[in-house]
C-alpha positions in Angstrom: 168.1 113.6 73.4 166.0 114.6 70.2 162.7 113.2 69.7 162.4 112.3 73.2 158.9 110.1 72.8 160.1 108.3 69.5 163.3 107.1 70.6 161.4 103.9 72.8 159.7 102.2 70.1 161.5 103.0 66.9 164.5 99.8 67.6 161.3 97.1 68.3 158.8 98.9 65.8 161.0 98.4 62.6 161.8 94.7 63.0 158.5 94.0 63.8 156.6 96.1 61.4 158.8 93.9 58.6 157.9 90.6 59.6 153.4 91.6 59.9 154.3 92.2 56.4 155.6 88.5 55.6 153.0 87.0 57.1 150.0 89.2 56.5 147.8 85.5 55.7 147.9 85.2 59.5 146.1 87.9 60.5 142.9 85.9 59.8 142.3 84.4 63.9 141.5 88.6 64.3 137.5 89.0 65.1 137.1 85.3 65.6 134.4 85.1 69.0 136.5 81.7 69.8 139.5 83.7 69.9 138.9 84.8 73.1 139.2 88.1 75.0 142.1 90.4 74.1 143.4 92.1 77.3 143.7 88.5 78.4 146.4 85.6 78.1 143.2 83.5 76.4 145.8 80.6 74.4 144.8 81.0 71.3 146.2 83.2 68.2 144.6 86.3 67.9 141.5 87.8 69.8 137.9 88.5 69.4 138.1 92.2 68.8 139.3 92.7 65.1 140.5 96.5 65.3 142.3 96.1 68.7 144.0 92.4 67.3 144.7 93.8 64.0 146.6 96.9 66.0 148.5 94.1 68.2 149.3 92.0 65.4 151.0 95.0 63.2 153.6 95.0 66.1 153.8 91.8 67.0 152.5 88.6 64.5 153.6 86.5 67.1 150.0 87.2 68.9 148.4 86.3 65.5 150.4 83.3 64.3 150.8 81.9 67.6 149.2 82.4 70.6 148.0 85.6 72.3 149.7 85.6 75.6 149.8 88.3 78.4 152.3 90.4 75.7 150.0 90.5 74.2 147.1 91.9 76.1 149.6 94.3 77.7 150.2 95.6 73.9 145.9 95.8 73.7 145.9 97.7 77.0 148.4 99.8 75.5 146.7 100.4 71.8 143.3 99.9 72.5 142.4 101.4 76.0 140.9 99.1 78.8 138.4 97.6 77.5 139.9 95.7 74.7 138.0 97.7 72.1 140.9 100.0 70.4 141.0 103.6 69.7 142.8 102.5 66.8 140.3 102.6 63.8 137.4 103.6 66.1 135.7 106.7 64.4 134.8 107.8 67.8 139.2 108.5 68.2 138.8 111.6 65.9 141.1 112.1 62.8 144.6 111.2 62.7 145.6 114.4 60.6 145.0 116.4 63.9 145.5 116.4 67.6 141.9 114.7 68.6 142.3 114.8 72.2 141.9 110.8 72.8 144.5 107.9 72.4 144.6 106.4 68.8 142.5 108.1 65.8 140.1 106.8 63.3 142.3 105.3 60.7 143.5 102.2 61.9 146.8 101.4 59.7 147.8 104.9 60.2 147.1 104.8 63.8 148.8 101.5 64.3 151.7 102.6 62.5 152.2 105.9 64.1 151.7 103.9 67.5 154.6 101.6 66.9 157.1 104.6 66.8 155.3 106.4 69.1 154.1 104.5 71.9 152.5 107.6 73.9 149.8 108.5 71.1 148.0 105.3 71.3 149.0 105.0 75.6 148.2 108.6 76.8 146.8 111.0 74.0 146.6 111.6 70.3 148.6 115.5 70.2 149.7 117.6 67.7 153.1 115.4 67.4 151.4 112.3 66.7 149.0 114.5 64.5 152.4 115.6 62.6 154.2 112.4 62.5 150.8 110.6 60.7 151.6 113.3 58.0 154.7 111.3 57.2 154.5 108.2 58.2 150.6 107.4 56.9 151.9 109.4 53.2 150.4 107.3 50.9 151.3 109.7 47.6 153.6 109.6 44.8 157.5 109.7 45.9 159.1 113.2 44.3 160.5 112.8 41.1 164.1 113.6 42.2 163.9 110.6 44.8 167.4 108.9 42.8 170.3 110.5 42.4 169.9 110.0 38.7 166.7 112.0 38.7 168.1 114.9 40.6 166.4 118.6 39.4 169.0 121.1 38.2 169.0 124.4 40.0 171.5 126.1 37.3 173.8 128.4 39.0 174.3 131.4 41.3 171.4 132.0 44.3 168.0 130.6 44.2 165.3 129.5 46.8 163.4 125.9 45.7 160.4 124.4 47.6 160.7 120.6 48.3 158.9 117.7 49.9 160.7 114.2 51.2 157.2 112.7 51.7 157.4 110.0 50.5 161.1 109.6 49.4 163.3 106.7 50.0 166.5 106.4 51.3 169.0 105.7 48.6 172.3 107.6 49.1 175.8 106.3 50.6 177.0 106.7 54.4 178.2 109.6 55.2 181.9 109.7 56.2 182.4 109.9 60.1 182.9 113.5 60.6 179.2 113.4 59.9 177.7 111.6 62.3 175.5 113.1 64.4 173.7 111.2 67.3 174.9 107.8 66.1 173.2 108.4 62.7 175.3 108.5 59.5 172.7 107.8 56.7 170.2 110.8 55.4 166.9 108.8 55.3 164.0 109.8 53.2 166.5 112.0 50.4 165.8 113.7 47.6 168.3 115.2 45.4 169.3 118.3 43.0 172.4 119.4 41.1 174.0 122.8 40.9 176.5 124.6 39.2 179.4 127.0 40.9 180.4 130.2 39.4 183.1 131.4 41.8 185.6 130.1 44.0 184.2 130.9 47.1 182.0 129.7 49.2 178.0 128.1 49.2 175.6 128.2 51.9 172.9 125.6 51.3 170.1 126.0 54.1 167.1 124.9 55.1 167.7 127.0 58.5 164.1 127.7 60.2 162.8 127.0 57.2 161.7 123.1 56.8 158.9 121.7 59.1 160.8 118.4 59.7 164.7 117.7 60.9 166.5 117.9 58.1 169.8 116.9 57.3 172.2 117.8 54.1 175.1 116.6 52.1 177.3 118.1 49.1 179.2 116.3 46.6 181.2 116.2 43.5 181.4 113.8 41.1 178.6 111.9 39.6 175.5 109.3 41.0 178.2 106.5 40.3 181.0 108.1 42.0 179.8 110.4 44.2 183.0 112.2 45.7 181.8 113.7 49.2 182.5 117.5 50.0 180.4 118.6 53.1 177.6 117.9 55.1 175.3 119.2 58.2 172.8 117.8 60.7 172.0 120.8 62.9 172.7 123.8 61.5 174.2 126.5 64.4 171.5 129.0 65.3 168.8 127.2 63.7 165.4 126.1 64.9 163.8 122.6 65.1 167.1 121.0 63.9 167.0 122.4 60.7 170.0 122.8 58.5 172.8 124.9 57.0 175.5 123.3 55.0 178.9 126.0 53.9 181.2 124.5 51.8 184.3 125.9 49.7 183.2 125.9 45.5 185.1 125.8 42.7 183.7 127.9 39.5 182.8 125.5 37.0 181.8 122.1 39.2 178.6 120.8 39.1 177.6 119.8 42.5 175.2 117.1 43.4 172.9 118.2 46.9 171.2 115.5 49.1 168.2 116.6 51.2 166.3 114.3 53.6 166.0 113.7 57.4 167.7 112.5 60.7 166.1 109.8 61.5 162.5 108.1 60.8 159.7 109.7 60.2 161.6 112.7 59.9 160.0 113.9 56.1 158.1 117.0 55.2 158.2 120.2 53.2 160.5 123.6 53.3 162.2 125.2 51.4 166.2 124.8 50.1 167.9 128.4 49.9 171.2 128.5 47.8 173.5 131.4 48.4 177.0 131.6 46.5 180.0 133.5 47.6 181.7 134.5 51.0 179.2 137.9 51.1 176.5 135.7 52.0 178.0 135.2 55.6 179.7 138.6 56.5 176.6 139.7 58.4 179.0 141.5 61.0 182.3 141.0 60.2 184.0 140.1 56.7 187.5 140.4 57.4 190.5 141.5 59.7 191.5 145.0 60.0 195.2 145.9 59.8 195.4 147.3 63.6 194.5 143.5 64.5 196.6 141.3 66.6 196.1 138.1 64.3 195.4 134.5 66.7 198.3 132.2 66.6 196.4 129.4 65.9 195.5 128.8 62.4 191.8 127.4 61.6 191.7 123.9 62.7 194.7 124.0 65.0 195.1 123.7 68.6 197.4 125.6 70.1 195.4 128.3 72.3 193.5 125.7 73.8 193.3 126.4 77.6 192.0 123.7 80.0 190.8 121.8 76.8 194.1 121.2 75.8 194.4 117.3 75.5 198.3 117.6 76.2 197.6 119.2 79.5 199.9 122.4 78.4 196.9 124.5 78.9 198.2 126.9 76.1 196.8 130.5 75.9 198.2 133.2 73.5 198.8 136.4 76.1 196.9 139.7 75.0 197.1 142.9 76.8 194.1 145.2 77.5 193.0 147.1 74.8 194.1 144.8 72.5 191.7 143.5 69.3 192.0 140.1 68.3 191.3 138.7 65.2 191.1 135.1 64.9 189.4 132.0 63.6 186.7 129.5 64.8 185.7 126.1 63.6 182.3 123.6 64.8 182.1 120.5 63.1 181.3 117.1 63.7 180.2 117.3 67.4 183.9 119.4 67.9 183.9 122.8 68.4 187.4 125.3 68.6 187.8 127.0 72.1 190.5 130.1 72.0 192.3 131.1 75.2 193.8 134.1 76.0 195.7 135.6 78.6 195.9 138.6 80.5 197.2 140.8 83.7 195.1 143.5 85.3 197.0 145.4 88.3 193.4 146.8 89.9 190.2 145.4 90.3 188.3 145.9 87.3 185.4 145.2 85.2 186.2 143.6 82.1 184.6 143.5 78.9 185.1 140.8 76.4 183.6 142.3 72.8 183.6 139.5 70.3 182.2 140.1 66.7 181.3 137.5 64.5 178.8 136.1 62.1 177.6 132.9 63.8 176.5 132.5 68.1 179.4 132.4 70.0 180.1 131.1 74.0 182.5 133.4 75.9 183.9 132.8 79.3 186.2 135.2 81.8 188.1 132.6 83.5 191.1 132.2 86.6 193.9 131.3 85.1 194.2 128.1 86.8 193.0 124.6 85.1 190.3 123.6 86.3 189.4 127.2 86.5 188.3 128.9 90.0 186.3 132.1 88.7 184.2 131.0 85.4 181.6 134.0 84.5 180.1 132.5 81.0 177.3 132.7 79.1 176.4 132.0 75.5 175.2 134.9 72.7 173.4 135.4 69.3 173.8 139.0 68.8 176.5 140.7 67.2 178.8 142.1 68.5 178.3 139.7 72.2 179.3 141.8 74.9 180.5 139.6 78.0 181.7 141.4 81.5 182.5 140.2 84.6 184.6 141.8 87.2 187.6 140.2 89.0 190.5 141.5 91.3 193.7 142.2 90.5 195.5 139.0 88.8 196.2 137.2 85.9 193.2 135.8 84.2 192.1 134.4 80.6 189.3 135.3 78.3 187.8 132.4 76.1 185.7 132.3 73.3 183.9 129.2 70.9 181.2 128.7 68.8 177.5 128.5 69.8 177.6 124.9 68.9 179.4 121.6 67.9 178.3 121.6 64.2 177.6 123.4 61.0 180.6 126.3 60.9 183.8 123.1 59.1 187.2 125.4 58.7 186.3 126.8 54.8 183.4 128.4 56.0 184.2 131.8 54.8 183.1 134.5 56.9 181.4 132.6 59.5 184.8 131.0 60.6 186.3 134.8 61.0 185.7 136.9 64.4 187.4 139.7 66.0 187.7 140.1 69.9 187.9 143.1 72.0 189.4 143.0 75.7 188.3 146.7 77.9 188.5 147.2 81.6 187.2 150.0 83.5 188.0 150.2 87.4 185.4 148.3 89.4 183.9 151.4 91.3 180.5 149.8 93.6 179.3 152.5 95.7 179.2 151.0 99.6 181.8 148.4 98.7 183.5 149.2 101.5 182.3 149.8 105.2 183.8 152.7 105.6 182.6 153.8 102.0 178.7 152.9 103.3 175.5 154.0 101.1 173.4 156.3 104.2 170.3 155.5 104.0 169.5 157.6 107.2 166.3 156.5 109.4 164.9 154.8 106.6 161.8 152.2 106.6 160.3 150.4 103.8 161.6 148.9 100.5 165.6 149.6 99.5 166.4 148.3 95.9 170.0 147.2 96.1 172.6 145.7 93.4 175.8 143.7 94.9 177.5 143.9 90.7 181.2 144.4 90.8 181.3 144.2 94.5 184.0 143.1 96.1 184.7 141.0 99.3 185.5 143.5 102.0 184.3 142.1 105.1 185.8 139.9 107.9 184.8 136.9 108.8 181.5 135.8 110.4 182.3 134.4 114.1 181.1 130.7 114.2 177.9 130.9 115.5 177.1 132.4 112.1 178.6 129.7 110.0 176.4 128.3 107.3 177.1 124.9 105.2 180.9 125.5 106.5 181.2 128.9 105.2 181.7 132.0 107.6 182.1 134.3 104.6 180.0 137.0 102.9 181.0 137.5 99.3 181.0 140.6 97.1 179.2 142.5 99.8 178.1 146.1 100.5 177.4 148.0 103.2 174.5 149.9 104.3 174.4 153.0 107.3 171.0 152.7 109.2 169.9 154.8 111.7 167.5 153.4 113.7 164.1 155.9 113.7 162.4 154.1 117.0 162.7 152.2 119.6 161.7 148.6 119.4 162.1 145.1 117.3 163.5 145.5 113.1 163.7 143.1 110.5 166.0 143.6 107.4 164.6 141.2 104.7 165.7 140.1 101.2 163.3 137.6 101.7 161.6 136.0 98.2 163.1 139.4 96.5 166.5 138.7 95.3 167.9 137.6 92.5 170.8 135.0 93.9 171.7 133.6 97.0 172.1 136.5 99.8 173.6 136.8 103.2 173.0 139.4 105.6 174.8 140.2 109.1 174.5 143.7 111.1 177.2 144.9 113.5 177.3 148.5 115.9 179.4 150.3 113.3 182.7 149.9 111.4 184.5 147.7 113.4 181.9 147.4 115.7 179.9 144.2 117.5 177.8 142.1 115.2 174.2 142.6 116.1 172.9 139.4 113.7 173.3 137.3 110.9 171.1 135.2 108.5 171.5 133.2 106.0 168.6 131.1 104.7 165.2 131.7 106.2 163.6 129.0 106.2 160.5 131.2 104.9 162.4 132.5 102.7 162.7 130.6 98.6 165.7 130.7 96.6 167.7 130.7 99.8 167.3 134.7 100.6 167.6 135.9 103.5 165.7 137.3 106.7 167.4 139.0 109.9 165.9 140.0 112.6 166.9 142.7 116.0 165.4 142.8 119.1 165.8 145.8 121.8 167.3 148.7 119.3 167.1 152.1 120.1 166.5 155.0 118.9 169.5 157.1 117.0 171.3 154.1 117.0 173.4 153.9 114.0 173.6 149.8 112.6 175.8 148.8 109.6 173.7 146.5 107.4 176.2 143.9 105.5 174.4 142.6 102.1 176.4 139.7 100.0 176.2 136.6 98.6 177.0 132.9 100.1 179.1 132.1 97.3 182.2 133.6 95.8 182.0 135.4 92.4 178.1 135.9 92.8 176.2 139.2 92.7 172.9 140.8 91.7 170.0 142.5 92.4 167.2 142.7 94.8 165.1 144.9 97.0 166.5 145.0 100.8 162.9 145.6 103.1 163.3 147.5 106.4 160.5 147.4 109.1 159.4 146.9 112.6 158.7 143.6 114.0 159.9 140.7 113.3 158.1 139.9 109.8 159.1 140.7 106.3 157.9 142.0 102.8 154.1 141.3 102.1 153.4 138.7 99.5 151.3 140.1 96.3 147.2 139.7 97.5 147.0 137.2 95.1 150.1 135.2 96.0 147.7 131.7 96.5 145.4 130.3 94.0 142.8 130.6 96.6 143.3 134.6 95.9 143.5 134.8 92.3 142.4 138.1 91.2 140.3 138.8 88.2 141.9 139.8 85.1 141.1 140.6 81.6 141.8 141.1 77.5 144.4 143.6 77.4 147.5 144.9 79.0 147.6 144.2 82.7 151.5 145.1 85.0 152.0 142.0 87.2 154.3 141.9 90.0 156.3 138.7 91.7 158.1 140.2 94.1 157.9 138.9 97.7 155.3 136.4 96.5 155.5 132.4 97.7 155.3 129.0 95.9 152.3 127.6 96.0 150.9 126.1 92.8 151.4 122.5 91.9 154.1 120.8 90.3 154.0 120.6 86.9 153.8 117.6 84.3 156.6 115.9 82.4 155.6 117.6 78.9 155.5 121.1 80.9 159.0 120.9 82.8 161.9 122.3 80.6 165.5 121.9 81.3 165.2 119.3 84.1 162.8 121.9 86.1 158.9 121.1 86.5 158.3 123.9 89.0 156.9 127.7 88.5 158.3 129.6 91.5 157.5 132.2 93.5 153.6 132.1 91.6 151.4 134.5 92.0 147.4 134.1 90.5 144.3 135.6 88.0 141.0 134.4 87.5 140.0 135.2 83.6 136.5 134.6 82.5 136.4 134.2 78.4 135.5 136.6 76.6 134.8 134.8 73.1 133.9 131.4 72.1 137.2 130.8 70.6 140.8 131.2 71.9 143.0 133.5 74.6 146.6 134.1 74.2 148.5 135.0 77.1 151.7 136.6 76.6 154.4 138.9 77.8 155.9 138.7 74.4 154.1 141.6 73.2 155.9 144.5 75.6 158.7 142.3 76.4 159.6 143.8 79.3 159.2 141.4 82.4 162.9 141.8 84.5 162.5 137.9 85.4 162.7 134.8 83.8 158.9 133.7 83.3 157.3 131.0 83.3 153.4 130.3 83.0 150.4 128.0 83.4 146.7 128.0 82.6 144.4 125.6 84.6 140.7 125.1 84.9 139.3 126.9 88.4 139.4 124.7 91.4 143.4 125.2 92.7 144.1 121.8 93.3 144.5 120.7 89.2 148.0 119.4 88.6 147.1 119.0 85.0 147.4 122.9 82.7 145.2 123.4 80.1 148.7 125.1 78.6 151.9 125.7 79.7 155.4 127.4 78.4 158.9 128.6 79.8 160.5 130.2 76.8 159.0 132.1 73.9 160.5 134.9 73.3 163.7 135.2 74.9 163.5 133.6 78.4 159.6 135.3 78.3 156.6 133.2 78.2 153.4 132.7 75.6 150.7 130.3 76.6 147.4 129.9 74.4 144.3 127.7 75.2 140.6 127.2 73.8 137.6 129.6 75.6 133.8 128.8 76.0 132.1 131.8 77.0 130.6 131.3 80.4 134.0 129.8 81.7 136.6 130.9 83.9 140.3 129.9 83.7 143.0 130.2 86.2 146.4 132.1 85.1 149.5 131.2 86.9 152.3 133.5 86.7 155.9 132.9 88.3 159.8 132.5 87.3 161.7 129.7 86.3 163.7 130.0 89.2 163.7 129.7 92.9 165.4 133.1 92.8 163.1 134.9 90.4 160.6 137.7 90.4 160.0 140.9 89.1 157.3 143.0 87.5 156.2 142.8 83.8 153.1 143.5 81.9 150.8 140.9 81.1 149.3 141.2 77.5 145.5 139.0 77.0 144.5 139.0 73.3 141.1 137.1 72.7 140.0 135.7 69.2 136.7 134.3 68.2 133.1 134.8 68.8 132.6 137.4 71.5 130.2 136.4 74.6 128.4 139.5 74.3 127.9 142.4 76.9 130.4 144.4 75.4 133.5 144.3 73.6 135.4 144.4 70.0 137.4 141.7 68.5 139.4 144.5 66.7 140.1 146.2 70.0 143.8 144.7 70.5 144.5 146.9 73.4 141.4 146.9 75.0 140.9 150.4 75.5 137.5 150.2 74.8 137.5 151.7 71.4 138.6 150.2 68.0 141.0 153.3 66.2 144.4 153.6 64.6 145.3 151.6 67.0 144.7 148.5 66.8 144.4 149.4 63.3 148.4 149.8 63.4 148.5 146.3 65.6 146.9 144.6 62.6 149.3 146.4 59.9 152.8 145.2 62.4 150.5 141.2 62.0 150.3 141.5 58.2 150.8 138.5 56.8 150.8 134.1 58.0 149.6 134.7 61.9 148.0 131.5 62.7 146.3 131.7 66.1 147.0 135.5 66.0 144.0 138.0 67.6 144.5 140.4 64.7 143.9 137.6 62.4 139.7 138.5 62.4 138.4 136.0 60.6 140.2 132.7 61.7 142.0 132.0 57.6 145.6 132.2 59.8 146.5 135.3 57.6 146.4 139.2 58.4 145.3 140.7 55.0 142.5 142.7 53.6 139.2 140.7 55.0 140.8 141.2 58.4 140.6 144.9 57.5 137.5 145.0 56.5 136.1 143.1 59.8 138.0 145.9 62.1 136.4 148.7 60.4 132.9 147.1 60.7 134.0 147.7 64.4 135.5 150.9 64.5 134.9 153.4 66.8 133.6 152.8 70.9 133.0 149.5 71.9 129.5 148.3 72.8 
């Protein structure tokens, strides 16, 4: 669901905002001392507070013109905190315009108006989304001059880029038709509108993709403002940030066009800019066409007859390929439909398969059983060209799959981006250990093994009862392993918090031979890895360690530990908040592996894709180094092997509440960035999104604002301790709008030449 705060009081706000309006006279029992108490049911209209009745009364007149009853003071509890005085219109709130840290702001017609969409800014805190939505919907300017149709701006013809505002726009164009509806909405609200010209008979891509601060939506038409003939239209463009746009649509040279630009949904207005590109080159990023050697898709663009398991006639149709073969075919997304192609194919070996798709929008690819519903289904979505998808399978018939990224933006006439061209490979599956008898020797090894279980197959028998686990007595796509045992005593073999899936482990006296132990889950253990313990082995003793996963068709990675006793890997030193380590500006490697879960849960506006936990945590202790800002990255080296996540919190260990807190930033690595006061210490948490993660990254700490003294540059970006070419080149790879950025010197929120001039004030050793 979009706009997950606004969507509670938009329905309720709208009516009620109309009829404050037609009955503004009654607003007069506000401030009146005989009115009585607000945050009670006092019986008369109004209350004795005049901002906090006023606020009420903008929602609901009924407290006004009627009586005030205990709606009412729940609605004052709500919009004016506790005591009945309202944030709304106190100065003491801080400015709407930004986030001020307390419920409500300082303007109280703004406030109360934002409130009514958005319940939580006047309830829980005043942040930097109520701060953007009082940008549209406390606008008070002029409304553009190509609000009407009639008033449209001409862009003349061929490519161009336009900046445009909707603040203040009305809503004035025709329901879309209902291939265009998009989340129950089929009106573009707040719309402007321009006219352009074609001069070919190909295609036009209008966009406002990643570039609009608002969600956008777009329409195309033909025609004139009395008869507008519609042509195309897009909500969400495919591949594009913060719901912006991207509208292709087939031209004819010679028609003038008419465009409509505005928003979703209420208060969706604001600024960007509209980019215009004419003909199909301005989609063939990757691939433009088919090439002659090409087997060409059966289906034709907008048919359905390679549709798999999605098949509605329950034919399961899939056009048969053979490896080696390149397929060129087409893809459609429109509407909230998107086109899925199936094909088929027979491998006689186990093998690992490769399904190569080029084309010029995201794509989803899948290798699947050929069964509906299937059994095997290895997926995963791409943005890069060409997506390379693998997965290996036995011997069998199976099918390959692939769709758009999304359900929208790519309608059959989309040129290029409706072309793609599919490559199926296969190289024999080839794991060394797969087999017992094919067993890695590891000798009389102790300590830390790293293992991978990809491409493995499932060699070994059954697990006796006594080993069965959630009713399965099977490990899948194992490997095996050929100890010798270097002493005599008690061993451990350990995936345990250092694995990237689900593992299973069982040892037996050689091929064949007795089994010695199995595990499971330890219950020590997170992300259901795996612990075994021996007892009583001796010396020279050769044990076959058996390493797979509890469920079929899942491999990875992880470390297998060896060792005496009856223990397991060491957690990292500082695997509890009680043992952060201290940590500063600059590059620092972090490891997760073997480390536990121990931080707090985190809050709703933290917890992304239905998770609100950072596993397998491990913690630093920074003190600021400026009066200003820290970012805290691992975008900068991009190279953690895990899916981060982290968390900033004041010292203490028990605060459920981050002063910041992110998932994904770049790729699935995090970016966290929170306000300093020199003198103060800040705890960093660091851990995966999942119960399976950890790894090892590098930790990048880039500090901007007034340094603390004792030492230090604000141009040193790497903190080596000396500011040189550099940083110098740090600041020259920034160039440009940075806002927040370290190498932004002076605090403007652009890199350029006074930034340059600040770093050389600072060049050479730091103080």
């Amino acid at each position: 669901m979009r706009y997950t705060k606004l969507f509670s009081g938009i329905a309720a706000a709208t009516g009620l905002l109309c009829s404050a309006v037609a009955y503004a006279d009654d607003l007069s029992s506000c401030g009146l001392p005989e009115s009585g108490d607000c945050n009670t049911d006092n019986g008369t209209p109004g209350c004795a507070d005049e901002a906090c009745c006023l606020a009420v009364c903008e929602l609901d007149l009924f407290c006004c013109k009627e009586v005030w009853d205990q709606s009412c003071a729940d609605f004052a509890a709500e919009l004016c905190g506790g005591g009945g005085g309202g944030n709304c219109g106190d100065p003491d709130a801080g400015a709407c315009d930004v986030p001020n840290g307390t419920p409500g702001c300082d303007d109280l017609e703004c406030c109360t108006d934002v409130c009514a969409i958005d319940p939580y800014c006047c309830e829980t805190a005043w942040d930097g989304i109520c701060a953007d939505e009082s940008t549209t919907i406390c606008y008070d300017g002029p409304t553009p001059e190509n609000d009407e149709c009639v008033d449209a701006i001409d862009l003349g013809t061929g490519d161009s880029v336009t900046a445009f505002s909707t603040l203040g726009a009305n809503t004035s164009g025709p329901d879309l038709p209902a291939e265009c509806e998009s989340f129950g909405e089929i009106v573009i609200r707040g719309d402007i509108w321009y006219t352009w010209t074609a001069s070919t008979n190909e295609i036009i891509v209008i966009s406002t993709c990643n570039d609009a601060d608002f969600d956008t939506r777009l329409a195309l038409y033909s025609g004139d403002c009395e008869n507008l003939v519609f042509e195309a239209c897009n909500d969400d463009g495919l591949g594009c940030a913060g719901f912006t746009s991207e509208l292709v649509a087939e031209v004819v040279a010679g028609t003038t066009y008419i465009i409509q630009v505005g928003g979703w949904n209420p208060p969706a207005q604001g600024t960007g800019n509209l980019t215009i590109c004419e003909g199909d080159a301005c989609l063939a990023g990757c691939v433009a066409s088919c090439e002659k050697s090409d087997i060409p898709e059966d289906e034709g663009c907008g048919g359905d007859t390679n549709g798999g398991c999605n098949d509605p006639s329950g034919s399961n149709p899939a056009q048969v390929i053979s490896v080696g073969d390149t397929v060129c075919g087409t893809m459609f997304a429109s509407g909230g439909t998107r086109d899925t192609d199936w094909y088929e194919f027979t491998l006689t070996e186990r093998s690992r398969v490769s399904w190569t798709v080029e084309a010029n929008i995201p794509t989803t690819l899948f290798l699947l059983s050929a069964e509906c519903p299937p059994a095997i289904q290895i997926g995963a979505g791409y943005d890069a060209c060409p997506a390379i998808h693998t997965g290996c399978v036995d011997a069998g018939t199976y099918r390959v799959f692939v769709a758009p990224g999304g359900f929208d933006g790519v309608p059959c006439g989309s040129g290029p981006l409706n072309t793609y061209r599919a490559t199926l490979t296969t190289e024999p599956a080839t794991v060394e250990g797969d087999t017992c008898e094919e067993a890695i020797a590891l000798g009389e090894f102790e300590g830390d093994f790293d293992f991978t279980t990809d491409c493995a197959s499932t060699d070994g028998a059954d697990l006796p009862s006594s080993c069965e686990s959630f009713g399965s007595v099977t490990i899948y796509n194992d490997i095996f392993l050929s100890w010798t045992v270097p002493a005599d005593g008690d061993w451990f073999f350990s995936t345990c918090n250092q694995a990237t899936f689900d593992t299973r482990l069982a040892a037996y006296s050689g091929c064949g031979g007795a089994l010695l132990g199995c595990n499971d889950d330890d219950v020590n253990c997170s992300g259901f890895t795996s612990l075994l313990s021996l007892s009583g082995l001796t010396a020279g003793e050769e044990v076959i360690i058996q390493v797979g996963a509890y469920g079929n068709g899942v491999s990875g990675s992880g470390v297998l530990t060896i060792g005496t006793g009856g223990g397991g890997p060491t957690p990292p030193e500082n695997d509890d908040c009680s043992d952060a380590i201290d940590i500063t500006d600059g590059q620092t490697p972090i490891s997760t592996v073997a480390a536990t879960t121990d931080g707090p849960t985190l809050p709703a506006e933290c917890a992304k894709f239905g998770n609100a936990e950072i596993f397998n945590d491990v913690w630093y202790l920074y003190e600021a180094t400026v009066d200003g800002s820290v970012v805290v990255s691992f975008c900068p080296t991009g190279d953690a092997t895990f899916d981060t996540r982290l968390a900033a919190y004041f010292p203490g260990c028990k605060d459920s509440n981050p002063l910041a807190c992110n998932d994904d930033t770049c790729g699935l690595s995090s970016e966290i960035s929170f306000d300093t006061v020199c003198g103060e210490s800040y705890l960093i948490r660091v851990g995966s999104y999942s119960s399976f993660g950890f790894g090892i990254a590098t930790l990048d700490i880039s500090a901007n604002g007034e340094s603390c003294g004792g030492g230090g540059c604000n141009a040193d970006f790497n903190g080596d301790g000396i500011v040189d070419g550099a940083d110098f080149g740090a600041l020259l790879v920034a160039w440009g709008p940075c806002e927040g950025c370290p190498e932004d010197l002076n605090g403007d929120g652009v890199v350029d030449g006074a930034d340059v001039g600040l770093l050389l004030v600072e060049w050479g050793i730091c103080p």
